[in-house]
Backbone bond lengths (Angstrom), bond angles and torsions (degrees), N, CA, C in turn:
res aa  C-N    CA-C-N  psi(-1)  N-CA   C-N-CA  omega(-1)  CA-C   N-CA-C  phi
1 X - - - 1.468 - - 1.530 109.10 -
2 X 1.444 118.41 113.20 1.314 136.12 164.76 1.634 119.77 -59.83
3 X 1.163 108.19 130.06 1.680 113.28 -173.17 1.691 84.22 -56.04
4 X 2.264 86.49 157.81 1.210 89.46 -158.42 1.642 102.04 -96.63
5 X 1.284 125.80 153.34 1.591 140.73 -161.20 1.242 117.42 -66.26
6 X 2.150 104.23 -35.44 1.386 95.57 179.83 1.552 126.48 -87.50
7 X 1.166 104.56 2.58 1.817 143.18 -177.70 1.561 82.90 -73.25
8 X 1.757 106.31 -89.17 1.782 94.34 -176.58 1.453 147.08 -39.75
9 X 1.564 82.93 -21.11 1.640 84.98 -177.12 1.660 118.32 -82.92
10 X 1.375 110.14 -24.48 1.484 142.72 -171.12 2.050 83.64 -84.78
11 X 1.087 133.30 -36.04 1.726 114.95 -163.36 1.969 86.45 -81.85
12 X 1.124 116.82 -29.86 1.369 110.57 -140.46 1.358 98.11 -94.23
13 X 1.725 110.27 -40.92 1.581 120.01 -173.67 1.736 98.02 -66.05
14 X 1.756 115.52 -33.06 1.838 81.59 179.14 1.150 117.95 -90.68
15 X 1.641 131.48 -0.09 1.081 161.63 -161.78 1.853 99.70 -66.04
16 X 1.455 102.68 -48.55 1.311 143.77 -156.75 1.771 98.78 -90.24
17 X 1.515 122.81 -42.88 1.602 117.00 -167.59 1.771 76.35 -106.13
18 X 1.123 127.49 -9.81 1.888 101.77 -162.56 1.594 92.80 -96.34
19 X 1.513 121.68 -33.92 1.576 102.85 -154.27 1.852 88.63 -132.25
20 X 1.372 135.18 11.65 1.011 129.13 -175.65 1.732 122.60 -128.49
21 X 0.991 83.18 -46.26 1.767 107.91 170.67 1.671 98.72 -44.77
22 X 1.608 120.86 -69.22 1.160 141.27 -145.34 2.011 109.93 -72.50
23 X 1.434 83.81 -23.01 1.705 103.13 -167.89 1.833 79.70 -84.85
24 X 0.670 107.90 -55.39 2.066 115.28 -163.35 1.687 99.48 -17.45
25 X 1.558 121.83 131.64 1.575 122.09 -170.00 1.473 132.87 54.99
26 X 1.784 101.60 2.57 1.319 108.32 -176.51 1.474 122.77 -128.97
27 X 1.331 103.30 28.66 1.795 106.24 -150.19 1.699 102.07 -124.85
28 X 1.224 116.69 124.25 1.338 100.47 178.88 1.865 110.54 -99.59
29 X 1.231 124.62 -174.88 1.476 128.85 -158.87 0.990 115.15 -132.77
30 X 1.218 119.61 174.37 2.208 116.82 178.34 1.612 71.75 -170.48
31 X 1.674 92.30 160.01 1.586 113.65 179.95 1.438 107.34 -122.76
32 X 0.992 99.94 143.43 1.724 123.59 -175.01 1.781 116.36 -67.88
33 X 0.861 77.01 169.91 1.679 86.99 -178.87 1.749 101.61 -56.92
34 X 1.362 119.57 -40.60 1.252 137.60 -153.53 1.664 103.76 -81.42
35 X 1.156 108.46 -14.41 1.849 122.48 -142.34 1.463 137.57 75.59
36 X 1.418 115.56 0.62 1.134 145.13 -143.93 1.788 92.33 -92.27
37 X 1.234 139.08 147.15 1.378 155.30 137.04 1.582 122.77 -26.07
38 X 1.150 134.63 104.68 1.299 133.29 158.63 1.461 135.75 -105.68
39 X 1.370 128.03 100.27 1.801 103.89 -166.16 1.109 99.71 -110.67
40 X 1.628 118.13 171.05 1.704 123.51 165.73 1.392 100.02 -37.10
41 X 1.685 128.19 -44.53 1.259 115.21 -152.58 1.919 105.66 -58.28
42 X 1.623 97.34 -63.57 1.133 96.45 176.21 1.855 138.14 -22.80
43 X 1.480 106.29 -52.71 1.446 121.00 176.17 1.537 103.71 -64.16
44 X 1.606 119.52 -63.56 1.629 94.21 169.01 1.102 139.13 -92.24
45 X 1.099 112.65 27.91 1.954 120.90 156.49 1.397 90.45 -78.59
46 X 1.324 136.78 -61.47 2.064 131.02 -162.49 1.564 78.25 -59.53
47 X 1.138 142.79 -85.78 1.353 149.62 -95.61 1.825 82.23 -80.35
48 X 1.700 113.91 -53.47 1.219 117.81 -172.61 1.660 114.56 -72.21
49 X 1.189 100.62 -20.45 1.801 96.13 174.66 1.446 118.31 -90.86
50 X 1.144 105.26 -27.10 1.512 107.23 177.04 1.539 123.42 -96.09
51 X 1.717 100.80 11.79 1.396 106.85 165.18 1.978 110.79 -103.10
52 X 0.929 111.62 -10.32 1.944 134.19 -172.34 1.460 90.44 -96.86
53 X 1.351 123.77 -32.36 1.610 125.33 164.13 1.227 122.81 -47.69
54 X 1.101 76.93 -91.82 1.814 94.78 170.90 1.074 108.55 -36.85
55 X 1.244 143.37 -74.10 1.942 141.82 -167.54 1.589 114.11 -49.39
56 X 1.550 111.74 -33.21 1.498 111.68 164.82 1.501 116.18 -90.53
57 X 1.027 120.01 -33.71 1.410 118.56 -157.81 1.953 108.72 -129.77
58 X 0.800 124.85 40.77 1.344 133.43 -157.06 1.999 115.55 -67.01
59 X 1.243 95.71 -5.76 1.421 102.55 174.68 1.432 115.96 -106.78
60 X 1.763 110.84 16.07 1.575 118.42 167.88 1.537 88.35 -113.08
61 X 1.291 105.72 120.42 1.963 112.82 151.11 1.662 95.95 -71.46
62 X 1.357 88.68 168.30 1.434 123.50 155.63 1.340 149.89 -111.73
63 X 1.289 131.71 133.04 1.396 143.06 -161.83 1.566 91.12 -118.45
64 X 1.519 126.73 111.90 1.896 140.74 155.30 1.389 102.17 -99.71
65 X 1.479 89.41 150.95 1.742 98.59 154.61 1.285 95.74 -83.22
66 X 1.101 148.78 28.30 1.662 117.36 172.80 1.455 79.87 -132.60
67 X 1.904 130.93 60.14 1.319 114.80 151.62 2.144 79.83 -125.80
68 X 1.484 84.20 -175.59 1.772 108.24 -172.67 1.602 93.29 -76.49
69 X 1.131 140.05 125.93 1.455 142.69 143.76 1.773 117.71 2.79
70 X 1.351 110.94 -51.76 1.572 122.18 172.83 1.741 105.31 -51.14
71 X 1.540 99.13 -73.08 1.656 101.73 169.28 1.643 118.47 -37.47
72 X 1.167 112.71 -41.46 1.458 118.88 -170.44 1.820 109.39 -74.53
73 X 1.159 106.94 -17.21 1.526 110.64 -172.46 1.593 102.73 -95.64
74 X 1.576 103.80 -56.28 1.753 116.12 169.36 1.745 101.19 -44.09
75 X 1.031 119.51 -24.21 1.710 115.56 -162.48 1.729 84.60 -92.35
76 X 1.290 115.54 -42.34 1.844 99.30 -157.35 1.877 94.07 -82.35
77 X 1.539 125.78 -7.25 1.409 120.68 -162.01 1.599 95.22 -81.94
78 X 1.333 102.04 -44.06 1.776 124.85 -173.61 1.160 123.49 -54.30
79 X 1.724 93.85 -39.37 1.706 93.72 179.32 1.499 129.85 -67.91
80 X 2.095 113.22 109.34 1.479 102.53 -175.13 1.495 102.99 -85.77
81 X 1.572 117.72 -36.62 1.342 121.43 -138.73 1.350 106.94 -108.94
82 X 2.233 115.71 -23.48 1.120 119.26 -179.91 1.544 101.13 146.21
83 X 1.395 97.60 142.00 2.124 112.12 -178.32 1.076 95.62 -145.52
84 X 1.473 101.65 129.96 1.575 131.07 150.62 1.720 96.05 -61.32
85 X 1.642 85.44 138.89 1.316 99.25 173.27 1.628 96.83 -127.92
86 X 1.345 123.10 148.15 1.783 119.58 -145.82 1.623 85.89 -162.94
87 X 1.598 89.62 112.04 1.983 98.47 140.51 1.291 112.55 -116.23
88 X 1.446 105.02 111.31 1.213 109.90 -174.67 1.477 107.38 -57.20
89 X 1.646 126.85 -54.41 1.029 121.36 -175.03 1.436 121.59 -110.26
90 X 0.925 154.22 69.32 1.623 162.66 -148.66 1.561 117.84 -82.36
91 X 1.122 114.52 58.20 1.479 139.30 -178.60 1.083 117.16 117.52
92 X 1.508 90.30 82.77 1.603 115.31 -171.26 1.765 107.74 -91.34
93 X 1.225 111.51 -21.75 1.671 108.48 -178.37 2.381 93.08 -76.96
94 X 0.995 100.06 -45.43 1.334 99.66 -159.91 1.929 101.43 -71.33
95 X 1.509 130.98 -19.67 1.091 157.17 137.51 1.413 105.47 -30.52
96 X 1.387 106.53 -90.70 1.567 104.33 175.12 2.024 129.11 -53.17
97 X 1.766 104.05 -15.31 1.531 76.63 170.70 1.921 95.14 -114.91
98 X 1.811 100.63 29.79 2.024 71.28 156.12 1.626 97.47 93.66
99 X 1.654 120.36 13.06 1.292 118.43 -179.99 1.335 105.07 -106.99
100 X 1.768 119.10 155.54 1.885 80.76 -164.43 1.454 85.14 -131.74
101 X 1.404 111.58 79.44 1.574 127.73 158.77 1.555 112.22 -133.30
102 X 1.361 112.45 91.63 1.510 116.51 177.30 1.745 88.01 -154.79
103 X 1.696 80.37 -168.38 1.704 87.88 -155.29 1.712 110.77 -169.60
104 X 1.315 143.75 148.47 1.033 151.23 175.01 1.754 105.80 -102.14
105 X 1.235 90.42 127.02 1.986 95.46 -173.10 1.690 116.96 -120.11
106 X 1.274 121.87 98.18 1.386 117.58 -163.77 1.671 102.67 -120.62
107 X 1.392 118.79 118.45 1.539 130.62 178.42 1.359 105.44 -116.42
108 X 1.384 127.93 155.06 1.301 145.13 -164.75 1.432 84.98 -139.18
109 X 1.670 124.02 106.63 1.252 131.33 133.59 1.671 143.88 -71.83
110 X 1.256 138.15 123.48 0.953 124.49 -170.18 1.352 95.74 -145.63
111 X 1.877 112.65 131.65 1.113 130.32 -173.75 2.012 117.27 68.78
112 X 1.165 86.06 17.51 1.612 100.42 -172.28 1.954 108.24 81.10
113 X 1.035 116.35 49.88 1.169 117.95 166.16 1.762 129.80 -158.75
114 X 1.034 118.65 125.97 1.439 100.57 173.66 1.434 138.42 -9.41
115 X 1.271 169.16 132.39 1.108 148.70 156.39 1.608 98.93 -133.58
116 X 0.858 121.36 -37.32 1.836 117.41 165.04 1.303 118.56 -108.77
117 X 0.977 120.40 168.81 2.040 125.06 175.42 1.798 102.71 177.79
118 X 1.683 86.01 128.48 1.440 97.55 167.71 1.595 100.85 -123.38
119 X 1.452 106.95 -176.01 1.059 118.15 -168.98 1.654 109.37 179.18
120 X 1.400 112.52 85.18 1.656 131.95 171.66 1.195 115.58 -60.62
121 X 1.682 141.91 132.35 1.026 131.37 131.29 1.176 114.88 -114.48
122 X 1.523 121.30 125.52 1.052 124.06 -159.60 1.902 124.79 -87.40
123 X 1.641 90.78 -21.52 1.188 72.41 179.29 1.359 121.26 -111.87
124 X 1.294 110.99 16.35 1.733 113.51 150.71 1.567 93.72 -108.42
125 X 1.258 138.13 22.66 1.426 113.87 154.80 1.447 120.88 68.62
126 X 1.103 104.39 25.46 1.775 121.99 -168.78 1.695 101.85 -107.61
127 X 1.655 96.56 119.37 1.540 68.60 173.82 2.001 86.17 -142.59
128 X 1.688 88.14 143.87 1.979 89.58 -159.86 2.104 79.50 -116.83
129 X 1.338 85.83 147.51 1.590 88.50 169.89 1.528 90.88 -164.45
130 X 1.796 101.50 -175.42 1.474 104.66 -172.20 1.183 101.62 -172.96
131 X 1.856 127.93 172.83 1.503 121.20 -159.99 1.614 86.07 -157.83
132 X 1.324 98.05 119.81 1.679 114.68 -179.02 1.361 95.32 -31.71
133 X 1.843 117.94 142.67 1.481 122.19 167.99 1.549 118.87 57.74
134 X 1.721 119.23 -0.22 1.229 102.14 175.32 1.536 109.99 -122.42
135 X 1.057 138.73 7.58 1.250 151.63 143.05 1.999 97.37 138.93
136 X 1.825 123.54 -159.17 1.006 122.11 161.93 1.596 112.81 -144.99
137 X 1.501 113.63 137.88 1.147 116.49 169.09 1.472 134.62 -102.89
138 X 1.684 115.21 168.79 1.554 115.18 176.68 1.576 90.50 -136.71
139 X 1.970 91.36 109.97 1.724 116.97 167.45 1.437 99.93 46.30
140 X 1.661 104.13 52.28 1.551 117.11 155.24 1.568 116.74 60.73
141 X 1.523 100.97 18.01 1.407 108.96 139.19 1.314 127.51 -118.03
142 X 1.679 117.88 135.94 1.645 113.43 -174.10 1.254 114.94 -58.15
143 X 1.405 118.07 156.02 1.545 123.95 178.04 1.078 108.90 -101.80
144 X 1.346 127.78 116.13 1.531 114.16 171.93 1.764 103.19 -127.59
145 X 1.642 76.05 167.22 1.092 95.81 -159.35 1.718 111.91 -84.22
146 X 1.552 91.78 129.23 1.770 102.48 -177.05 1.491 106.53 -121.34
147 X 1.528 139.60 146.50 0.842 140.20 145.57 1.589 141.35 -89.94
148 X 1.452 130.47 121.55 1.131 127.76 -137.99 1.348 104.81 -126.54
149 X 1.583 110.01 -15.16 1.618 94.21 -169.44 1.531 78.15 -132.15
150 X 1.548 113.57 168.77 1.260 120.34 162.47 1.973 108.99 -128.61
151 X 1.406 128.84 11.26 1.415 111.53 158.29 1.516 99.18 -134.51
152 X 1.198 124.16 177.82 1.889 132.91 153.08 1.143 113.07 -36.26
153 X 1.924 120.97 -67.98 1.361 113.29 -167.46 1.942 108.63 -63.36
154 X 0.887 117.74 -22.03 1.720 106.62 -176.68 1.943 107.03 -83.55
155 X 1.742 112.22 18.88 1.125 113.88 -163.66 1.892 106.60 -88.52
156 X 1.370 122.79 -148.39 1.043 143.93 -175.21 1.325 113.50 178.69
157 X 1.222 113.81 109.49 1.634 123.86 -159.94 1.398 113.36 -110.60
158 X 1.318 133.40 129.80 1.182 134.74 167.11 1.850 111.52 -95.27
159 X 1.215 110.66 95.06 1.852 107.46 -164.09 1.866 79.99 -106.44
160 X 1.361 104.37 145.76 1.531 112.56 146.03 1.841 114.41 -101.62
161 X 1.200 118.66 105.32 1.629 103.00 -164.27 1.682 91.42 -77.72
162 X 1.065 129.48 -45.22 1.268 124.67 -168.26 1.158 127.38 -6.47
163 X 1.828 92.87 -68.63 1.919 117.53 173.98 1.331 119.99 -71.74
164 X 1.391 122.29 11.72 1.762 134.79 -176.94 1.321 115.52 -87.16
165 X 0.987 123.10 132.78 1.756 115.68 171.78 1.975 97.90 -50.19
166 X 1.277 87.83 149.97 1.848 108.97 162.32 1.946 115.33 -41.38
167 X 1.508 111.42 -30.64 1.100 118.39 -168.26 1.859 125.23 -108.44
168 X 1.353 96.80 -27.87 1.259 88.61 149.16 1.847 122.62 -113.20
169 X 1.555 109.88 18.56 1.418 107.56 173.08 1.882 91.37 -80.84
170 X 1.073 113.52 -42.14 2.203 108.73 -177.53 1.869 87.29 -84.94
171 X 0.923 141.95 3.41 1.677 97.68 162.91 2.219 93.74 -98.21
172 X 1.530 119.86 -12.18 1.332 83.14 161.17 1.297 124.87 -60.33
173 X 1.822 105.47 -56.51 1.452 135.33 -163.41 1.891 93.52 -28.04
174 X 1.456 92.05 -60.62 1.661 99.19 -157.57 1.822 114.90 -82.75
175 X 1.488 105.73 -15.41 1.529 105.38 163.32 1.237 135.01 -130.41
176 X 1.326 134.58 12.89 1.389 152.01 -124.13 1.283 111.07 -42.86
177 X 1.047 162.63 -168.90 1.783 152.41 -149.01 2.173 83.67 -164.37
178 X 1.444 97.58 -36.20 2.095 90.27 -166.15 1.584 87.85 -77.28
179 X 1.831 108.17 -154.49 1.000 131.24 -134.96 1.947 78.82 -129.30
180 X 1.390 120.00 -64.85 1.134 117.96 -171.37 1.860 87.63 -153.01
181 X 1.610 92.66 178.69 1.310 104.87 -151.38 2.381 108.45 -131.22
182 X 0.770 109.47 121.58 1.775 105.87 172.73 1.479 91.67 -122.34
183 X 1.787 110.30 165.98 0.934 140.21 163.72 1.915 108.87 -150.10
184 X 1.086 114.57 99.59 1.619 110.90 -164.48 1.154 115.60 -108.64
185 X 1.685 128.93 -22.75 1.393 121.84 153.08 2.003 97.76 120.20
186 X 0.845 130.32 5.72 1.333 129.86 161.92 1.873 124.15 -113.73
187 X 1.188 106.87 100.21 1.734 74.81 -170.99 1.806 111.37 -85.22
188 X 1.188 131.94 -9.79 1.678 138.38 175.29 1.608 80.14 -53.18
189 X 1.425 120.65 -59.74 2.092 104.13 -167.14 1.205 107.12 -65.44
190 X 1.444 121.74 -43.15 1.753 121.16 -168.70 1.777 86.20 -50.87
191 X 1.272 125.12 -57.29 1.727 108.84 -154.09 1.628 94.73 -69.54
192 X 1.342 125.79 -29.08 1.559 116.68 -172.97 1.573 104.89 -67.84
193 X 2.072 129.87 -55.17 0.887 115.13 178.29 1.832 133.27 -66.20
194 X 1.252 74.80 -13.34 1.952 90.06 167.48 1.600 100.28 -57.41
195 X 1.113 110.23 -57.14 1.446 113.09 -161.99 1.656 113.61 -80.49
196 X 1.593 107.08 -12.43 1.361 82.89 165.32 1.780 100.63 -124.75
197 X 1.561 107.88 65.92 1.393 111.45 174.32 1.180 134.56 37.77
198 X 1.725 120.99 25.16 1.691 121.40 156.74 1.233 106.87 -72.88
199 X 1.574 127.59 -33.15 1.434 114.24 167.23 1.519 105.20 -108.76
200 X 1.482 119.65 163.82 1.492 136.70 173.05 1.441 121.74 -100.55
201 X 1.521 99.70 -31.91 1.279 112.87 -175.26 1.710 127.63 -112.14
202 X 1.263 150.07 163.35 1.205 139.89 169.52 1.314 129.79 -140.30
203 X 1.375 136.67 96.25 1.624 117.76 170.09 1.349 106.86 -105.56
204 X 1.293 131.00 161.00 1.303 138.88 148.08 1.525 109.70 -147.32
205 X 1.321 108.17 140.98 1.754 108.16 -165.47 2.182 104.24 -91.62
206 X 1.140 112.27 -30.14 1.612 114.03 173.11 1.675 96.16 174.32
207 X 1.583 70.11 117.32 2.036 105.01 163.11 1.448 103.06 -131.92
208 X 1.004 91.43 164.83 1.993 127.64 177.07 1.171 118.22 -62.33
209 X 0.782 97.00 142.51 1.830 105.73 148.11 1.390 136.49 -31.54
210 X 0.939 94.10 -38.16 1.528 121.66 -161.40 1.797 104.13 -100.17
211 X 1.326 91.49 -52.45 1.715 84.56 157.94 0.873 158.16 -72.01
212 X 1.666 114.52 -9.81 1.250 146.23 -172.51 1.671 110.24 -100.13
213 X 1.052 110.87 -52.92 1.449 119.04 -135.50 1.981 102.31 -70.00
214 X 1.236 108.37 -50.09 1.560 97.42 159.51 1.435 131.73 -79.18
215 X 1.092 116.90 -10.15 1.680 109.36 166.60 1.563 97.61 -89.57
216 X 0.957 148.37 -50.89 1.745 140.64 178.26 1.732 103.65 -23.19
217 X 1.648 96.17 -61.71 1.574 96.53 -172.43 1.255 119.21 -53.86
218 X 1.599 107.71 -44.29 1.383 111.91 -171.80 1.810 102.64 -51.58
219 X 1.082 118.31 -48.08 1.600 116.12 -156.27 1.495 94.01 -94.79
220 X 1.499 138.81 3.22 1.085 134.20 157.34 1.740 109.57 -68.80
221 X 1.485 101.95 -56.65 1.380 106.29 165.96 1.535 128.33 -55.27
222 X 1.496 125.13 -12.77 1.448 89.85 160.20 1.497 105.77 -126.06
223 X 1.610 96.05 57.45 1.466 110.46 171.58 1.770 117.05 73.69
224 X 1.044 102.47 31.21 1.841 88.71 -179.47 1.647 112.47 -101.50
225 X 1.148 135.35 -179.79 1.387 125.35 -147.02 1.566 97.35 -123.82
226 X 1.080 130.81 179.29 1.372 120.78 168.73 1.843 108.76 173.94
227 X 1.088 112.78 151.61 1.567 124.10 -165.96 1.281 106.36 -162.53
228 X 1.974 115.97 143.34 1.679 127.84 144.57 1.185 107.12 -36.22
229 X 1.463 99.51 153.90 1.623 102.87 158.59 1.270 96.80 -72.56
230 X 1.541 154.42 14.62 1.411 137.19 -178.07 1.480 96.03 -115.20
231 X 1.516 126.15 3.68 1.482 133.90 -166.46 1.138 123.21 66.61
232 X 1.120 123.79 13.01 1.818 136.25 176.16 1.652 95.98 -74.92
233 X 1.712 101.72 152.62 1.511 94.29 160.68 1.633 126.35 -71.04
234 X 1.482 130.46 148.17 1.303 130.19 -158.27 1.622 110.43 -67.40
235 X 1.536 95.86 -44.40 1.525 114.39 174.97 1.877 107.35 -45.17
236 X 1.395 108.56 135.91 1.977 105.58 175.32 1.785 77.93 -172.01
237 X 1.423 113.06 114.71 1.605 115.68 146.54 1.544 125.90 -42.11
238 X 1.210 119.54 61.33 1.773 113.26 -167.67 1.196 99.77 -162.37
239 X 1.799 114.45 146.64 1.311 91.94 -158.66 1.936 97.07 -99.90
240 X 1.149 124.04 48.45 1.435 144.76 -168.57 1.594 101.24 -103.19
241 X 1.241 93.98 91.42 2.243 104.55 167.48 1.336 116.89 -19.13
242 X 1.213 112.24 119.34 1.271 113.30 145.72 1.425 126.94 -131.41
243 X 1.388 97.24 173.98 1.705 113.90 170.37 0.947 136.31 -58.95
244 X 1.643 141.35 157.36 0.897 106.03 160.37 1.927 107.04 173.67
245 X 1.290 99.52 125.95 1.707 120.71 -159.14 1.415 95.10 -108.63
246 X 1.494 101.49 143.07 1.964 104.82 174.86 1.539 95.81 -170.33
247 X 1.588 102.16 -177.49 1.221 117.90 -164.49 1.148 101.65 -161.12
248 X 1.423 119.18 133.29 1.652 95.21 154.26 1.845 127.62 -98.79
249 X 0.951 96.13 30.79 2.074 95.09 154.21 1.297 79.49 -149.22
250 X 1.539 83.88 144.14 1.542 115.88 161.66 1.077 122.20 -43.95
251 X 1.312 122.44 -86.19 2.014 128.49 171.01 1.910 107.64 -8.28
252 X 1.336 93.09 -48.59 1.516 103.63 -169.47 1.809 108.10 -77.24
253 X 1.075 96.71 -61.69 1.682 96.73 164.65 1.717 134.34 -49.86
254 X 1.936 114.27 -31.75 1.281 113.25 154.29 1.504 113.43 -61.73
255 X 1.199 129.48 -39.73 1.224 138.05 -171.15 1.691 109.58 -50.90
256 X 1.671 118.91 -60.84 1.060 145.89 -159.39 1.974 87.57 -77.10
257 X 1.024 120.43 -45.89 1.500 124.84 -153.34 1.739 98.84 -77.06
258 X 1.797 118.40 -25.74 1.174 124.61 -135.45 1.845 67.65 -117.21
259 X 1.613 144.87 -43.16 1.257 112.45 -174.12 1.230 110.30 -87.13
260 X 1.518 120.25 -35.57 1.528 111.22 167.37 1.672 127.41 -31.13
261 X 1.553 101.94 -37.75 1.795 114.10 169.01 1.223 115.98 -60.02
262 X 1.846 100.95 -48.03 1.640 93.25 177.55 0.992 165.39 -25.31
């Protein structure tokens, strides 16, 4: 028996108006070892979610991005029974200058695999999650799966070029295969709006653990497809970046998988 969903959604949504909401336009930053964004918000969103953890669920540790890499490895060696894996803040640069697309990302692994995933946005109040084998919803309605486009160019792509090699970030720039193009700065939403078809398309060149691991499920659950650029599955318990291209219909995803090869 999987902790229960309406419990998570209730730790995370006040998690979200008590220690996140309040910081919004007011939070200053420092950069990581990595280059990466850190705000107060970030530290007490983990500090406050992984204390509402523990008191219900105390036989799942935890894995944050706001611990040291060492902790993060000791956390994935440890886990017998199951670890939350938690971004507290999931577009924390676009957060800190006042953009209001970010997100709180909380997955429940067990046996090295997804089996729960949420995914808050707080300030449209959207919150999409899902439970291995039982489908996934947005604000307690199921998402299912519709197909809307039938080639690339009639698509809408969410690319991060940043994380792309130099060589295929200019053969998009200079030929693109979709229709039009976003890059918005959260990837826990890119896998949620993937899954409920605002985008068609997906690249990202290397994300986390932490960023991945509950939006994957969600769009696994209402069937959408997804692959490395090396064709491996995206999903790997480790907290080592990866890639990672998807679709949700197939037709559209061979398509995307077969020019990316090109």
């Amino acid at each position: 028996m999987y902790p229960d969903l309406s419990q998570l959604k209730e730790i995370i949504i006040q998690a979200a108006e008590s220690e996140l909401l309040p910081r919004y336009h007011q939070v200053e930053f420092a950069c990581k070892a990595d280059g990466s964004m850190v705000t107060e918000a970030d530290v007490a969103m983990q500090q406050y979610i992984q204390d509402r953890l523990n008191a219900h669920w105390p036989q799942y540790p935890l894995l944050g991005e706001e611990m040291s890499e060492a902790e993060q490895r000791q956390q994935l060696q440890s886990a017998d029974e199951g670890l939350w894996i938690l971004d507290p803040l999931d577009g924390t640069s676009n957060f800190a200058a006042g953009l209001p697309f970010f997100s709180v990302s909380l997955a429940l692994l067990v046996k090295g695999q997804p089996v729960i995933g949420l995914v808050y946005d707080p300030m449209r109040r959207e919150c999409f999650y899902a439970e291995k084998g039982k489908g996934a919803w947005l604000n307690d309605q199921p998402l299912v799966k519709r197909s809307t486009r039938s080639n690339l160019k009639q698509c809408l792509a969410a690319v991060d070029f940043k994380r792309l090699s130099p060589a295929l970030a200019r053969r998009l720039a200079e030929a693109p295969p979709y229709g039009s193009q976003r890059s918005l700065g959260s990837v826990a939403l890119d896998w949620c709006w993937l899954a409920a078809d605002r985008f068609h398309l997906y690249l990202h060149g290397k994300q986390k653990l932490w960023d991945y691991a509950a939006g994957i499920l969600i769009l696994d659950e209402v069937g959408g497809y997804s692959a490395t650029l090396a064709g491996e599955p995206v999903f790997v318990a480790d907290v080592a970046p990866r890639s990672a291209l998807a679709a949700l219909d197939q037709t559209l995803f061979n398509q995307w998988q077969q020019w990316l090869e090109g």
